[in-house]
N, C-alpha and C positions, 0 to 999 in steps of 0.2 A: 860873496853874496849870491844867495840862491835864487834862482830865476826860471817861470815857467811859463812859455808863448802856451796861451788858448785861443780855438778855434770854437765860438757858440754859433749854433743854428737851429733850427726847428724849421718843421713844415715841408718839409722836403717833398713829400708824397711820390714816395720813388725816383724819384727826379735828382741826379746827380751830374757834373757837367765838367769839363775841362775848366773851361771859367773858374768853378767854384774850387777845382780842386787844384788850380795854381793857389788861390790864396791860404790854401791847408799847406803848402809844403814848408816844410824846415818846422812845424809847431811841435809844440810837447806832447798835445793833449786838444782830443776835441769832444766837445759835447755838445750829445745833440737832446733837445729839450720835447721830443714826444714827435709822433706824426710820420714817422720813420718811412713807414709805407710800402716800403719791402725790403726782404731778407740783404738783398746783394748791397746796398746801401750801407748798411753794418759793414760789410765784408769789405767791402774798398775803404771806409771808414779805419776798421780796425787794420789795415795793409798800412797806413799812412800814420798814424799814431797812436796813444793810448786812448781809447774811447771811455766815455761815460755816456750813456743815455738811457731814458727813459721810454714807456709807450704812450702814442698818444689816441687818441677818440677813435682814428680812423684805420688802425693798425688790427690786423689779425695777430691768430694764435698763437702763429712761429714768432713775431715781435715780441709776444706780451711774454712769451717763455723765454726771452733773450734778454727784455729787459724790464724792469721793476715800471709800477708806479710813479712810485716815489725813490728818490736817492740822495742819500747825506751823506755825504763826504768830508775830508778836511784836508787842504792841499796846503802846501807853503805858508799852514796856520791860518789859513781863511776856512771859515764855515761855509757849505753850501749847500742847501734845500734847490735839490732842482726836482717840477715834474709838468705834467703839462698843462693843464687846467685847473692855472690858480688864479686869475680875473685879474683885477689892476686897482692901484692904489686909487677911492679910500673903499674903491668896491672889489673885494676880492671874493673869490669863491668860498659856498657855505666851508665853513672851521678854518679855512686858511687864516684867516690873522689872529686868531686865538692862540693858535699853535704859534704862527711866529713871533707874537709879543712873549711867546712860555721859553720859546728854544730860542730867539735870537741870535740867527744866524748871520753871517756877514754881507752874505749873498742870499738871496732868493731868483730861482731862474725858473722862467716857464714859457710857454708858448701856445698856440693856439686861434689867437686873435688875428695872426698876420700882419700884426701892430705893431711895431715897432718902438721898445720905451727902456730907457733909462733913467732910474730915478730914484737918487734918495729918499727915504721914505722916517717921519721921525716917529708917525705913532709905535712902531718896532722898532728903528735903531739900526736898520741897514740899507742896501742897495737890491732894488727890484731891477731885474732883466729881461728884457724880454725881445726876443732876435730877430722878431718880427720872422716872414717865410721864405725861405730861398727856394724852395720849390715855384713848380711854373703852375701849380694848379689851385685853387682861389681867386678871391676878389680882389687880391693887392694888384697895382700896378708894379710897384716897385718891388726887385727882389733885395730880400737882406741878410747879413748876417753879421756877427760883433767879432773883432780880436781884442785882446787883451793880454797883458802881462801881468806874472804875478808873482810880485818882490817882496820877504818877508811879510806875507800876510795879507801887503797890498793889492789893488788890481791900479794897476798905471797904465798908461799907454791906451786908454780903451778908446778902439777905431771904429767908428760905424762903414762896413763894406757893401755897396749899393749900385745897382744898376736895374735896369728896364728889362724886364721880360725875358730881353729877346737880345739882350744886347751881352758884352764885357761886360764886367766887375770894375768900380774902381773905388779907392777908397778917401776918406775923408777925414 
C-alpha cells in the first residue's frame, strides 16, 4: 500500500524556524498554500522534500515566477486545487465555487485568512483546507500548520500542528 506524509502551510511571510522545520522532517511532500514571502523559504523548502506551492497577495516577482496561482495536481489518486485566495465555505472568492462544483476536486487548499479550517464541504463534494499561518507576521495569535497522510486516494491521519507565536510546535 502506497503511502505519502504531507506537510500544508501558508503564510509564512518569510519566516521559517527550526520549530517548524522539525515537523517537516522524514515527509514526502510539502505544500505551501501562497504568502511564500521570500525566495530562500522555497529553497530550504525544496532542500527537505518535494514542494508544491503557490504565490500569494503579498509575494513579489521572484515568487510569482517560481510559482503558479493556481495548482492541480493529482497525487496517490487524490484531486487537488490548491491557491491562495479562495475565501471559505459557504462564502468563497468571486468564481471559486463554480469552478469547484464543474472540477470537483477532492481537496481544495488555500490560505490567506490566517484561519485555520477543515471542512467538508457538501455543496461540491470535497474537503476545504485551509492551514491557517505559520508565519510570525499577522493578526493570528496562534501559529499553524496541517500534516497529513495520503493512503490510496485518502488523506488520514490529518494532524492540526499549533503553537503561540513565540513558543514550540506541538501537535494535536
Amino acid at each position: 500500500m502506497s503511502q505519502r506524509r504531507i506537510v500544508l502551510l501558508s503564510d509564512t511571510h518569510g519566516h521559517l524556524d527550526e520549530a517548524m522545520m522539525r515537523h517537516m522532517q522524514n515527509c514526502d511532500e510539502i505544500w505551501h498554500a501562497g504568502d511564500v514571502g521570500r525566495g530562500h523559504v522555497l529553497d530550504q523548502l525544496e532542500s527537505m522534500a518535494t514542494l508544491r506551492a503557490v504565490h500569494g497577495n503579498i509575494d513579489g516577482t521572484d515568487i510569482r515566477l517560481r510559482c503558479p496561482e493556481h495548482l492541480r495536481f493529482e497525487v496517490e489518486g487524490l484531486k487537488v486545487w490548491m491557491t491562495h485566495i479562495g475565501g471559505r465555505p459557504p462564502r468563497y472568492s468571486k468564481g471559486i465555487l463554480q469552478v469547484l462544483r464543474q472540477e470537483r476536486p477532492d481537496v481544495f487548499i488555500c490560505g490567506h485568512s490566517h484561519i485555520l479550517l477543515v471542512q467538508r464541504v457538501p455543496s461540491w463534494g470535497g474537503l476545504h483546507l485551509n492551514p491557517g499561518a505559520a508565519g510570525v507576521s499577522g493578526f493570528h495569535h496562534v501559529r499553524t500548520m496541517l500534516t497529513m497522510d495520503l493512503v490510496q486516494g485518502q488523506v488520514q491521519n490529518l494532524r492540526v500542528i499549533q503553537w503561540p507565536r513565540e513558543q514550540t510546535p506541538t501537535s494535536s
